[in-house]
DOLO-509019 format. One line per 8 residues: number of its first residue (from 1); their letters; for each residue x negated, y, z of N, C-alpha, C, CB. Coordinates in steps of 0.001 Angstrom, whole numbers. Each point is the difference from the previous one (the first is absolute). Last residue first. Glycine has a CB too. Example, Ala and Ser with C-alpha at 12.3 -4.5 7.8 and 13.67 -1.06 7.14 Angstrom:
% DOLO-509019
2) SA) -12850:-2250:7080:-820:1190:60:770:1090:730:-1184:-628:-2145  894:-5092:2075:890:1190:0:-900:1200:0:1892:-1173:1246;
END
This chain:
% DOLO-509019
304) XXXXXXXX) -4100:-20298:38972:-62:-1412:-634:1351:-563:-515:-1903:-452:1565  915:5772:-1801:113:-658:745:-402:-1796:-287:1575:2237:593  -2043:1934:-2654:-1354:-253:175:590:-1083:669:-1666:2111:10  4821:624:-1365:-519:-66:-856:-1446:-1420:-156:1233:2824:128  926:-60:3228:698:-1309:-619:-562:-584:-1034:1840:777:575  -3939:3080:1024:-139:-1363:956:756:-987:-323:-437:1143:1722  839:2645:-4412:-1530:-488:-231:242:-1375:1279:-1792:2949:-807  5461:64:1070:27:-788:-1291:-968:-723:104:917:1392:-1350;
296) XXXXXXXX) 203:1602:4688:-248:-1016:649:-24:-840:-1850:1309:439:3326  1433:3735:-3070:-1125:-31:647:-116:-1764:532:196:3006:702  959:-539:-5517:425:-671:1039:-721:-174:1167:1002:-838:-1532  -1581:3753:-2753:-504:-921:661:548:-335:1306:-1703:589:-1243  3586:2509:-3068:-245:454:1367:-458:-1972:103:2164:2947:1021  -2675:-1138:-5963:1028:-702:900:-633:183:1598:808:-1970:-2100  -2105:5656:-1664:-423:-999:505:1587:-734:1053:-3082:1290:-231  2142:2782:-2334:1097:-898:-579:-311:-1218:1019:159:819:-2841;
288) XXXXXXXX) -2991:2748:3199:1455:1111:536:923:-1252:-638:-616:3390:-371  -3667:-4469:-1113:76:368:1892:1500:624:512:-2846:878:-9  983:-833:-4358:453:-1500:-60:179:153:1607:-1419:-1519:-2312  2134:6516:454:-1448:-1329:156:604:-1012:-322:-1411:588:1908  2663:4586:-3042:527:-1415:486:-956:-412:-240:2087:-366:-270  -1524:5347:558:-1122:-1082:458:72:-1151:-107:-373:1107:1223  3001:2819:-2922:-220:31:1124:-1009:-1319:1053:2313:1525:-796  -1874:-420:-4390:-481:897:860:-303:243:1327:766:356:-1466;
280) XXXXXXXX) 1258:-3907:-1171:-1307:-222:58:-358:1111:885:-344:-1176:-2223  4920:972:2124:-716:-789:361:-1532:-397:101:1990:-116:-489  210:3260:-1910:-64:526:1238:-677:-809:881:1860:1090:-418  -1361:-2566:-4088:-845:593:-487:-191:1335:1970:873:-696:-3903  2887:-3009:2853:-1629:-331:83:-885:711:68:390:-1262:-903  3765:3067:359:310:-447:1342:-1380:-804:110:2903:-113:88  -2447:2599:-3873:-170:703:836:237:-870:1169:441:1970:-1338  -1072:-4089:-3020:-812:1088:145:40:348:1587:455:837:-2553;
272) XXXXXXXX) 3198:-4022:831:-1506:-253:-885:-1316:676:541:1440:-34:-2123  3009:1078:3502:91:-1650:977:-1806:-317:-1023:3998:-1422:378  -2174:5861:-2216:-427:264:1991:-437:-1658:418:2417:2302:966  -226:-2299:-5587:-1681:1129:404:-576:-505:1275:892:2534:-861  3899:-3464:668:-1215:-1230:-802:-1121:694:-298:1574:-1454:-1291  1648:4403:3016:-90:-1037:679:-1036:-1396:-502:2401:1125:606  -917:2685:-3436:-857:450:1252:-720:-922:859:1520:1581:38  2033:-2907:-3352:-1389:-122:-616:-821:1081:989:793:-639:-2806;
264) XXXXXXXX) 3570:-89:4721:-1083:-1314:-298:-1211:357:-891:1995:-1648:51  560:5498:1214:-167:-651:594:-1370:-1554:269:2452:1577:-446  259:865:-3193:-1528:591:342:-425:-767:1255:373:2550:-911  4016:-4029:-585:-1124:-408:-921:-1578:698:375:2078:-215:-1934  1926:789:4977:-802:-1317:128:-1249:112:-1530:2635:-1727:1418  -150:5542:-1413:-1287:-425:1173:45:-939:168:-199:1360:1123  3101:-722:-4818:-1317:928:-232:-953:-409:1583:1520:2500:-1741  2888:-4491:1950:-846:-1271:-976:-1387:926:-539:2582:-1626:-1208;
256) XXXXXXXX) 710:4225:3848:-254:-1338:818:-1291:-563:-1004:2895:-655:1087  -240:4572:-3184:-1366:141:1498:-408:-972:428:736:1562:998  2457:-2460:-4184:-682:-63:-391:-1345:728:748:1822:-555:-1714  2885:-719:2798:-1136:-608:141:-1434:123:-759:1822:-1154:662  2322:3373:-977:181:-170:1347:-1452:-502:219:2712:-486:231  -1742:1636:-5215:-659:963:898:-37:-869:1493:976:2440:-1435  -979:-6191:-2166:739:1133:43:-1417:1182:1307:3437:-1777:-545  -4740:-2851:-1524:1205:136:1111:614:1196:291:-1013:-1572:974;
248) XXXXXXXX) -2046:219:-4615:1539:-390:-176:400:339:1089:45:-1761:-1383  -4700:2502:1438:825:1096:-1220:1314:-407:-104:-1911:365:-1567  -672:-1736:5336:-98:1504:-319:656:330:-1012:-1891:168:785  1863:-4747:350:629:695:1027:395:1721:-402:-1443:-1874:1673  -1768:-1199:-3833:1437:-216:-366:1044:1152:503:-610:-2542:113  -4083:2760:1348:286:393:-1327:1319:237:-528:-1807:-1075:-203  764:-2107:4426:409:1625:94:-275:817:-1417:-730:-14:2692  -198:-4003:-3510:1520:-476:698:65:1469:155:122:-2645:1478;
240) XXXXXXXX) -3893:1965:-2415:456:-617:-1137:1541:492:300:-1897:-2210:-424  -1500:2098:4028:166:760:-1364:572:375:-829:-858:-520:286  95:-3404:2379:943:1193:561:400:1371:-616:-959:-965:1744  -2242:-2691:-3561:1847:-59:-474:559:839:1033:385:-2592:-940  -4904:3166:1654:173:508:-1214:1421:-353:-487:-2485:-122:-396  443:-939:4178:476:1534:-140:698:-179:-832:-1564:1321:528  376:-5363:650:1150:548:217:-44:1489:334:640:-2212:621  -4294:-42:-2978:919:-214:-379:1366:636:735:-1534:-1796:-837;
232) XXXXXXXX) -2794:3036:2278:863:45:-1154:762:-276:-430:-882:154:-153  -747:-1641:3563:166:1461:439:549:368:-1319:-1969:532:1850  327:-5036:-1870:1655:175:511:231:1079:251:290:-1736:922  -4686:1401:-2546:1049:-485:-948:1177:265:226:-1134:-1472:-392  -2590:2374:3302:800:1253:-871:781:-455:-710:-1499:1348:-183  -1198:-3733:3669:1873:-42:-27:-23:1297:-1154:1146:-762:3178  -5292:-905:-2743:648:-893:-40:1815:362:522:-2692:-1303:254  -576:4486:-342:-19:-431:-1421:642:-1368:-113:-2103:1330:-457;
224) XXXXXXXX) 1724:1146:4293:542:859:-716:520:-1007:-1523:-1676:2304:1360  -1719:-3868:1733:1264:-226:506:1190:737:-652:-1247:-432:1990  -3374:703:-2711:340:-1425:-151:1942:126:210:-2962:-1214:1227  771:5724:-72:-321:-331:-1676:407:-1673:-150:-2414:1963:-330  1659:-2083:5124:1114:1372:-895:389:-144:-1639:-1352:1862:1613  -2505:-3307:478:716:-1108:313:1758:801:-263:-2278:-1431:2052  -1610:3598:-3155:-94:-1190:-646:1128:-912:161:-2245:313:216  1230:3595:2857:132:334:-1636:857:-1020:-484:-2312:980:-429;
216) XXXXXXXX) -151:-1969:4113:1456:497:680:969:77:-1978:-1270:2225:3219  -3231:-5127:-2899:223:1632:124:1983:-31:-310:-3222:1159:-1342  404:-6035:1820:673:1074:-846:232:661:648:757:-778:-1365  -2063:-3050:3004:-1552:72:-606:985:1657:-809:-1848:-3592:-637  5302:-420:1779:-1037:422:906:-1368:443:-922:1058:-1722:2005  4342:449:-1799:-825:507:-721:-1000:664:637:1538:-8:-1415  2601:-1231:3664:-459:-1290:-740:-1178:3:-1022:2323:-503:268  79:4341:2723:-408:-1069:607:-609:-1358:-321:1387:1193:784;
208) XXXXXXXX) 223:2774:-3514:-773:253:847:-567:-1344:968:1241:2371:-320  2046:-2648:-2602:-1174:-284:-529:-886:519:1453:619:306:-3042  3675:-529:4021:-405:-862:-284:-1310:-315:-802:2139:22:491  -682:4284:541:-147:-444:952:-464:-1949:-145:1751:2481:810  -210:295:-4935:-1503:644:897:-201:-555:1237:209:2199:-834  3731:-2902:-999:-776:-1431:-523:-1269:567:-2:1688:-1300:-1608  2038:3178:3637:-97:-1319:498:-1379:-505:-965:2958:-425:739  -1881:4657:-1496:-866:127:1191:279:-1678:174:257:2939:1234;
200) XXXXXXXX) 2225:-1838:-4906:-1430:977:-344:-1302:-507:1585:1993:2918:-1473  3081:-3556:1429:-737:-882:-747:-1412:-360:-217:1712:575:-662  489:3067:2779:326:-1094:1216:-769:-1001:-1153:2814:595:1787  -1899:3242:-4022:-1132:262:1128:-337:-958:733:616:1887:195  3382:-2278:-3234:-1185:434:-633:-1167:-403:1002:1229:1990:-1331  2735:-847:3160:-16:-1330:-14:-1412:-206:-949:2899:-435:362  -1900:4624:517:-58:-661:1390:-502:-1875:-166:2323:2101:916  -263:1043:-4277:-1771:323:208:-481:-897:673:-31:2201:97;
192) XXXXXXXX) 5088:-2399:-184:-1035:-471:-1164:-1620:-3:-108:1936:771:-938  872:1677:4222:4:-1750:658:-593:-469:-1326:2448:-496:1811  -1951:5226:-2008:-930:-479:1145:66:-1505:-70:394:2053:1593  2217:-167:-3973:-1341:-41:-899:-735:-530:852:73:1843:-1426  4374:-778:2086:-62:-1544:-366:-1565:-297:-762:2997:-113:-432  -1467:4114:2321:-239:-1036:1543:-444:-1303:-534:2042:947:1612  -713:2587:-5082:-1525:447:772:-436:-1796:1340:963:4015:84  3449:-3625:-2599:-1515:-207:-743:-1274:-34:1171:947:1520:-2350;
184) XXXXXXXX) 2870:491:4463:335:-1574:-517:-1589:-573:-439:2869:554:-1187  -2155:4186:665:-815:-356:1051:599:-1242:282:-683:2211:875  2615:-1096:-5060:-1769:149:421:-546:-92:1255:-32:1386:-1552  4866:-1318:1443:-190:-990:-772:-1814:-281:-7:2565:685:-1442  -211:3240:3619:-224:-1559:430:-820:-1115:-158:1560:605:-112  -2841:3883:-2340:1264:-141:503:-359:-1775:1304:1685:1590:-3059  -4563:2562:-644:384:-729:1429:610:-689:534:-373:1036:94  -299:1177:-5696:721:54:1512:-180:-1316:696:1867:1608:-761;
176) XXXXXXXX) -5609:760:-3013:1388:-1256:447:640:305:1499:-1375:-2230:-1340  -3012:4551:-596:1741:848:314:859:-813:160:-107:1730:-1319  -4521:-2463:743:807:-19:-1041:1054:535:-147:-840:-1406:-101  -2572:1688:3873:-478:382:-1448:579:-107:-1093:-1496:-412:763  2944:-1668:3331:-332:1230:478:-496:583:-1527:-681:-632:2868  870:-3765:-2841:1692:702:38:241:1517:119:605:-2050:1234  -4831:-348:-516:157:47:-1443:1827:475:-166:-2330:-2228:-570  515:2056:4663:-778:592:-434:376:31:-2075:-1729:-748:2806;
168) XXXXXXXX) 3139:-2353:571:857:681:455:-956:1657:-1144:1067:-1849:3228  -3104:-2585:-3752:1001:-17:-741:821:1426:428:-84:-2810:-240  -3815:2437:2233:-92:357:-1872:1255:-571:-346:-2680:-304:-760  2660:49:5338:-196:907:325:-517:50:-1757:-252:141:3159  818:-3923:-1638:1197:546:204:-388:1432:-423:974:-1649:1889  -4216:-1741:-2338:683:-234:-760:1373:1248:74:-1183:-2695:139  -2283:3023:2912:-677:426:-1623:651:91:-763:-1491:-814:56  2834:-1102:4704:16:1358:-674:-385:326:-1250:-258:432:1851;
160) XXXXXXXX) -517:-5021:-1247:1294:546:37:315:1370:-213:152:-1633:1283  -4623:274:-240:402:-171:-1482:1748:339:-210:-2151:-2080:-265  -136:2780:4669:-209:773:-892:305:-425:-1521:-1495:751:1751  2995:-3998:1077:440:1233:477:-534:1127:-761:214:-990:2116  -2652:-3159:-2554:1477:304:-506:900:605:-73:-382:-961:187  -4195:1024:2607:170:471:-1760:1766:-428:-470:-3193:-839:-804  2190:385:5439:597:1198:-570:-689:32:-1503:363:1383:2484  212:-5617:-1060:1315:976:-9:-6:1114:-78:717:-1102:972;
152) XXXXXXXX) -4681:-1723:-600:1023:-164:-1397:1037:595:287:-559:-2026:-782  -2549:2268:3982:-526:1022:-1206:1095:-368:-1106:-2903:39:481  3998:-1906:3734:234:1082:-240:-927:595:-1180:900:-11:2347  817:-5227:-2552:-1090:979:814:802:1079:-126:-2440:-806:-487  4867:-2857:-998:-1286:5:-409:-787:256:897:546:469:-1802  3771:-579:3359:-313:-950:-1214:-944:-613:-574:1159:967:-216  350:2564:2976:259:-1081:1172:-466:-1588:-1232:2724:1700:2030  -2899:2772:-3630:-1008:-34:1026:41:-997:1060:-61:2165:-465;
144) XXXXXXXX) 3375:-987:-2889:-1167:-526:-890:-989:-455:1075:295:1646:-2155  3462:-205:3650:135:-1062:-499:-1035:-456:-711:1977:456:135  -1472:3520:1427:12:-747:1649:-66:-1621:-892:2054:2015:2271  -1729:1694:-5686:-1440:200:998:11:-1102:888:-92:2562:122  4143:-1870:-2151:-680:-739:-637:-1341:-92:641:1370:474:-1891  1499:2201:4266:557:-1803:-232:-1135:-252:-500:2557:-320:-636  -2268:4745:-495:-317:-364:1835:-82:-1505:-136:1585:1997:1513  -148:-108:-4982:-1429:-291:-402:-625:-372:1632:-212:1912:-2539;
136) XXXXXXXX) 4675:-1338:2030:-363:-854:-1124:-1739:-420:244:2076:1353:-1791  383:2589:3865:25:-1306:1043:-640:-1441:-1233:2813:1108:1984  -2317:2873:-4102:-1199:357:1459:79:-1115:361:220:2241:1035  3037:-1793:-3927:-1139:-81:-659:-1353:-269:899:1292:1485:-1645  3099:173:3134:274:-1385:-433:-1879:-371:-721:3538:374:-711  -2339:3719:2159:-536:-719:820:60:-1405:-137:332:1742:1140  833:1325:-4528:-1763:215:740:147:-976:747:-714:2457:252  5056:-2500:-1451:-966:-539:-676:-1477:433:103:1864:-334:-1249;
128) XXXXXXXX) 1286:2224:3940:178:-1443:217:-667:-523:-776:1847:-18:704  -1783:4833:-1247:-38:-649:994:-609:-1373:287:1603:1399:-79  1432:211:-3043:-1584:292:-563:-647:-427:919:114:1885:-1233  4227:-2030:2149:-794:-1247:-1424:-1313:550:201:1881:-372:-2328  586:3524:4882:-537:-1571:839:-525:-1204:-1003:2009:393:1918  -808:3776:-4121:-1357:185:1257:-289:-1348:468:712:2339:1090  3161:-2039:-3319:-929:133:-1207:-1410:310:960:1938:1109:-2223  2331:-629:4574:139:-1925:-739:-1798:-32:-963:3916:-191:-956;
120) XXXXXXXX) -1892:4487:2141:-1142:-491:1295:-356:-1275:23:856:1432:1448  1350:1187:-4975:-1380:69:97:-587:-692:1272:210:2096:-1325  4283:-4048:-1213:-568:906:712:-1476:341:241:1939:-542:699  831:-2472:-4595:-582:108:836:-976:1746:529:357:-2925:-872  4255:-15:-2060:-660:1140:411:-594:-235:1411:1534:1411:-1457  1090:-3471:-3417:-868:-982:1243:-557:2202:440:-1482:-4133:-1404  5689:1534:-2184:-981:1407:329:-562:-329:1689:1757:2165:-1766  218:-4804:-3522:-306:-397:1514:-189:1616:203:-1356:-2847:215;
112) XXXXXXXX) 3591:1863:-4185:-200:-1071:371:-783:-44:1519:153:-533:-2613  2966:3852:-1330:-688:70:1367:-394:-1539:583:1466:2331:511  -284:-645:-5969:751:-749:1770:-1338:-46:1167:2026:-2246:-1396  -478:4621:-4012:-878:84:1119:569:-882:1308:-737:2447:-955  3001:-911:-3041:-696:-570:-821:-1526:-344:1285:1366:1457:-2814  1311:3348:1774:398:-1294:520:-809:-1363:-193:2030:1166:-333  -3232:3196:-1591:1518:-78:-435:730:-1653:742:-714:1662:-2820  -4416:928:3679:593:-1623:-831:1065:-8:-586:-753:-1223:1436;
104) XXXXXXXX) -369:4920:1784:-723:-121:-1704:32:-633:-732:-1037:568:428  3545:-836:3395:272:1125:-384:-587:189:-1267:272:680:2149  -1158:-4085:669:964:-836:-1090:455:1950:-605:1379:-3429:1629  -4861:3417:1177:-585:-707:-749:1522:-241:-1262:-2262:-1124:2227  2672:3341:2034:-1097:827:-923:-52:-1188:-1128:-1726:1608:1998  4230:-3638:1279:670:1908:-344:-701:228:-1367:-14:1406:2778  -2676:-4211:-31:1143:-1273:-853:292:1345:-495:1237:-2611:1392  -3692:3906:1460:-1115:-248:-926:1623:-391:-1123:-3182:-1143:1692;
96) XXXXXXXX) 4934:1843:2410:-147:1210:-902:-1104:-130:-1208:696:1366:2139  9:-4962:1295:1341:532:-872:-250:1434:-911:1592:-1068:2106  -4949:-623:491:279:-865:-1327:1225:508:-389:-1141:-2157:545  -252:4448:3571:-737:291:-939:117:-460:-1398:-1089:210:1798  2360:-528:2828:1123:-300:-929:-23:739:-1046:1256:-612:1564  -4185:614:2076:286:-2105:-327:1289:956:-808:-651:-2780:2800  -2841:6659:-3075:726:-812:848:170:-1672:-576:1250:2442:741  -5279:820:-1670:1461:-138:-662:817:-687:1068:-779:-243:-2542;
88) XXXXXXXX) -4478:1804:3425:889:1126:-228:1612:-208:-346:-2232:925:-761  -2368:-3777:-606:464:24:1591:787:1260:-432:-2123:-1082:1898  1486:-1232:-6545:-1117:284:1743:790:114:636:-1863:1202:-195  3752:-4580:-3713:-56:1230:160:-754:578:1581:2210:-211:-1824  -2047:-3868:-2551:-696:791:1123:624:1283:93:-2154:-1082:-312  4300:-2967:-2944:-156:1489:504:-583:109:1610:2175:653:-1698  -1588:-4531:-2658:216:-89:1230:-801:1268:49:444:-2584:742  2584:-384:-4377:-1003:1395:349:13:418:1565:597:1068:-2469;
80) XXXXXXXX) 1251:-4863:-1988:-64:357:1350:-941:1103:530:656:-2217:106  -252:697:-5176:1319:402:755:299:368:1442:465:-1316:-1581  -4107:-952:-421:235:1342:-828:1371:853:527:-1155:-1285:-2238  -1095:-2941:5202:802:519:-1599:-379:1137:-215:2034:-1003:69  -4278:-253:4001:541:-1158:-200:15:187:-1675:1436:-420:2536  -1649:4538:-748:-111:-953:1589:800:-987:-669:-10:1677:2442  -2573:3275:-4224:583:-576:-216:485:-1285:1042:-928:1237:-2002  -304:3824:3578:-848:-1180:-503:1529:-1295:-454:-2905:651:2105;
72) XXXXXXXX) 2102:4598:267:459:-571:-793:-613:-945:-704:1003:1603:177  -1374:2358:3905:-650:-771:-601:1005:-1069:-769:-1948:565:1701  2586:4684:61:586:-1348:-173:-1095:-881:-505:2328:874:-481  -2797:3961:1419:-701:-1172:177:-193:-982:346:-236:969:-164  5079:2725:-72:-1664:-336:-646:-1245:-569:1142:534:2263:-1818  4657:-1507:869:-785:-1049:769:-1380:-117:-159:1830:-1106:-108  2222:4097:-1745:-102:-107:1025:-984:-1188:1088:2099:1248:-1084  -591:-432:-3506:1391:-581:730:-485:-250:1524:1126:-1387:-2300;
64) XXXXXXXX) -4099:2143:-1280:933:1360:-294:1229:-618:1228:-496:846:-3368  -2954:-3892:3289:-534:1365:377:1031:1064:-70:-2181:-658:-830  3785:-3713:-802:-424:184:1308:-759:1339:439:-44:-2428:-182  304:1319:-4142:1667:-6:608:113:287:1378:667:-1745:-1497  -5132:785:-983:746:1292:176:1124:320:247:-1156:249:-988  -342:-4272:1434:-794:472:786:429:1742:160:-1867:-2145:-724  4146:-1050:-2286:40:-106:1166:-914:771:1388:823:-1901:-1516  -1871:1313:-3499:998:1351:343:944:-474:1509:395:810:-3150;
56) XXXXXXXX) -4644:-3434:2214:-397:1600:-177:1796:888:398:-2531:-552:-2595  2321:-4274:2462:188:575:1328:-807:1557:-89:114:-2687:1333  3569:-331:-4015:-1494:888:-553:-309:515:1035:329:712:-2199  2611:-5262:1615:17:1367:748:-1254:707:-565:1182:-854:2302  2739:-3062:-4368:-1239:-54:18:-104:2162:809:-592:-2779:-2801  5413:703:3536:-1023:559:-1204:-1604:-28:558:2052:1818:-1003  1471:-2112:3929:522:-787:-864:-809:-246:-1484:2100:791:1350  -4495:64:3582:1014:641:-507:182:-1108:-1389:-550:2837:1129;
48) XXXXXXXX) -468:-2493:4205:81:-790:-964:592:1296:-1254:440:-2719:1718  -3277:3720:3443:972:236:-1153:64:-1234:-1146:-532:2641:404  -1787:-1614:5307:-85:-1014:-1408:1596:179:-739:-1924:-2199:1274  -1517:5082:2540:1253:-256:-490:-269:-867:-1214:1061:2154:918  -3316:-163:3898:190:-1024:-1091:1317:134:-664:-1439:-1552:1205  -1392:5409:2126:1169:-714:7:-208:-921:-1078:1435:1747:951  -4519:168:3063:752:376:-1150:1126:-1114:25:-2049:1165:-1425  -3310:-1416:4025:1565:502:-8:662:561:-1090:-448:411:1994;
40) XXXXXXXX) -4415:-1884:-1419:180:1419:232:1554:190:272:-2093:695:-1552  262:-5335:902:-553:467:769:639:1880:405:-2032:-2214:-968  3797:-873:-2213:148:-713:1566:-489:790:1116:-347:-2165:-965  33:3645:-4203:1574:152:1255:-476:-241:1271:1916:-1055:-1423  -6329:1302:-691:1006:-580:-451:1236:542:1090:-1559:-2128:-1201  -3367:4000:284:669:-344:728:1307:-250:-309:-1465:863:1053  -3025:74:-3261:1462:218:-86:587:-768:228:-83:1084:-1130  -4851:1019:3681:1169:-1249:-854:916:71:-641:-246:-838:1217;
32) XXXXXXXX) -4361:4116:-426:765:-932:728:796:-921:-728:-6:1551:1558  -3826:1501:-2661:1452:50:-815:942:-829:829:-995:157:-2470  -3122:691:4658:253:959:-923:1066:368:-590:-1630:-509:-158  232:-3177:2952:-86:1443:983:594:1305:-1177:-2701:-909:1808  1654:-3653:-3707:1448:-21:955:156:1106:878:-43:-2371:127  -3614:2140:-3431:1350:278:-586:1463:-17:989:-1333:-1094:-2106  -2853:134:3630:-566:1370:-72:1708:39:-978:-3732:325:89  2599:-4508:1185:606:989:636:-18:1326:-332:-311:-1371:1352;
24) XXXXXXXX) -554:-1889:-4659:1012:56:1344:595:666:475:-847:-810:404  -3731:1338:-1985:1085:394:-912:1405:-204:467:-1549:-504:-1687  -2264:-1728:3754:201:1600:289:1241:892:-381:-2303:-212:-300  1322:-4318:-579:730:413:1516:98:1217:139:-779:-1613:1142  -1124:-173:-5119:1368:-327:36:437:510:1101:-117:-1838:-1186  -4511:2106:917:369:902:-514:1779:-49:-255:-2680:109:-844  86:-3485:3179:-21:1197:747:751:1255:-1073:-2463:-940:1539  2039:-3260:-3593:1363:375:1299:-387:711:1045:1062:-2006:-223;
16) XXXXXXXX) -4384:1367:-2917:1604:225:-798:436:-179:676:244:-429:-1719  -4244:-198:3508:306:1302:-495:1149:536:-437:-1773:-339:-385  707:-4589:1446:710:1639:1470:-12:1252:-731:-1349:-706:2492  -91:-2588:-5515:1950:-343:374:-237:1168:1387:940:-3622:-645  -5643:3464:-818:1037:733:-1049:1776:-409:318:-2262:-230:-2092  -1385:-1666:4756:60:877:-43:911:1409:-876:-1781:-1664:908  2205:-3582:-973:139:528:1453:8:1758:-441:-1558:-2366:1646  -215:-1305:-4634:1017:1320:-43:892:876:1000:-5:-1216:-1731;
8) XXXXXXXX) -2323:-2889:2057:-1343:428:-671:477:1105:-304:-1142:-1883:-896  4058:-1084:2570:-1043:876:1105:-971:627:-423:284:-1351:1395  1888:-1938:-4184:816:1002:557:-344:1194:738:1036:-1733:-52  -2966:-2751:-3379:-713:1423:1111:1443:1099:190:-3183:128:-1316  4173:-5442:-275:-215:1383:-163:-458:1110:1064:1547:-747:-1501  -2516:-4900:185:425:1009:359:-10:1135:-285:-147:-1108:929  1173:-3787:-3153:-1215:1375:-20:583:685:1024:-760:445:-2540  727:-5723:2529:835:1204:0:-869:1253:0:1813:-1246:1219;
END
């Protein structure tokens, strides 16, 4: 089996995700988020109409009718249309979107749902998901470290962040809206990476212990290269699937299937490069894997 010098690029993969992190953030302090309904409060409205919808002269139906910086996106058909409206409209806000709409329509409009969330409902989401995220990586740390060691958990921990923090970062730089649905993604990136990482370190730990006369490096670089097949492979049909996801599954979902997809191909970087490449940094020996020695082994051992 040939191996691949992974570690031999150590230096250049931190560079690129030092420079990814920066950017990040420096975009998340800068341009912040577009913060979805859930989060900032407003109102939902989902319109059917009888006729294929032009959501340009819908949009302007809406401004002149009093609603401006309605957001408007097709939902499912051509025919269904689902309306962002900000904080400021009341819960009996849809009836009057409906008013406005069959006024320009000549009828020909049915009101199908109207969902309204409050700003303080939109704090505690926001809220709850930081901390939902926090406690994630809390856990995972106690778990890796009851598993492996502590140098392997907090590199996983720093690889995790890496992963969360360029996907939340690339949303930040595109303008995609925030919503539920993406921070969903986001949680469901952590446990994908997660699992990645857990692969990545069982079979560094198992070499580690069974491969003798090889640099920390070496035994790394071995271990990378014998699971990249399966690292690949199930990126890559995950891939495949969120692609699908992105262009047939309409607007609702199409935030969801954009951060899992950056997500995982973040995530398969980081389980290759950054959760090994901390690992080496932070010192792993064959000493920090060693099986604990029983006390009294050698005398049984010796016994008649």
């Amino acid at each position: 089996m040939q191996v691949i010098d992974f570690m031999g690029w150590r230096k250049l993969a931190l560079a690129v995700s030092a420079v990814l992190l920066l950017v990040s953030v420096a975009s998340f302090f800068g341009r912040q988020l577009a913060w979805g309904l859930d989060f900032t409060g407003g109102t939902l409205v989902e319109v059917h109409f009888a006729e294929s919808a032009n959501l340009a002269a819908v949009r302007g139906t809406l401004e002149q009718g009093g609603f401006p910086g309605a957001t408007v996106v097709a939902f499912g058909t051509d025919r269904d249309v689902l309306i962002r409206l900000p904080q400021g409209h009341s819960q009996l806000a849809g009836e009057t979107v409906l008013s406005v709409l069959r006024d320009a329509a000549d009828g020909g409009v049915e009101l199908r749902r109207t969902e309204f969330v409050g700003p303080q409902v939109g704090d505690e989401l926001r809220e709850q998901g930081g901390l939902a995220m926090l406690l994630a990586l809390g856990l995972i740390t106690l778990y890796i470290a009851f598993r492996f060691q502590l140098k392997f958990a907090v590199s996983a921990v720093i690889a995790l962040v890496h992963d969360i923090v360029i996907t939340i970062g690339f949303f930040s730089l595109t303008g995609l809206e925030f919503d539920l649905t993406v921070l969903a993604a986001v949680l469901a990136v952590i446990g994908y990476s997660l699992n990645d990482t857990i692969v990545v370190y069982d079979r560094i730990r198992e070499n580690f212990r069974k491969l003798r006369g090889l640099t920390p490096a070496e035994v790394i670089n071995r271990s990378i290269t014998e699971t990249l097949g399966r690292t690949l492979v199930t990126s890559l049909t995950t891939v495949l699937v969120l692609i699908s996801l992105a262009i047939f599954g309409g607007d609702m979902i199409f935030g969801f299937a954009v951060a899992l997809l950056v997500g995982i191909t973040v995530g398969t970087y980081s389980s290759i490069y950054m959760a090994s490449n901390i690992l080496l940094m932070l010192g792993v020996t064959k000493e920090d894997l060693m099986l604990p020695v029983r006390e009294g082994a050698d005398q049984d051992g010796l016994a008649p």
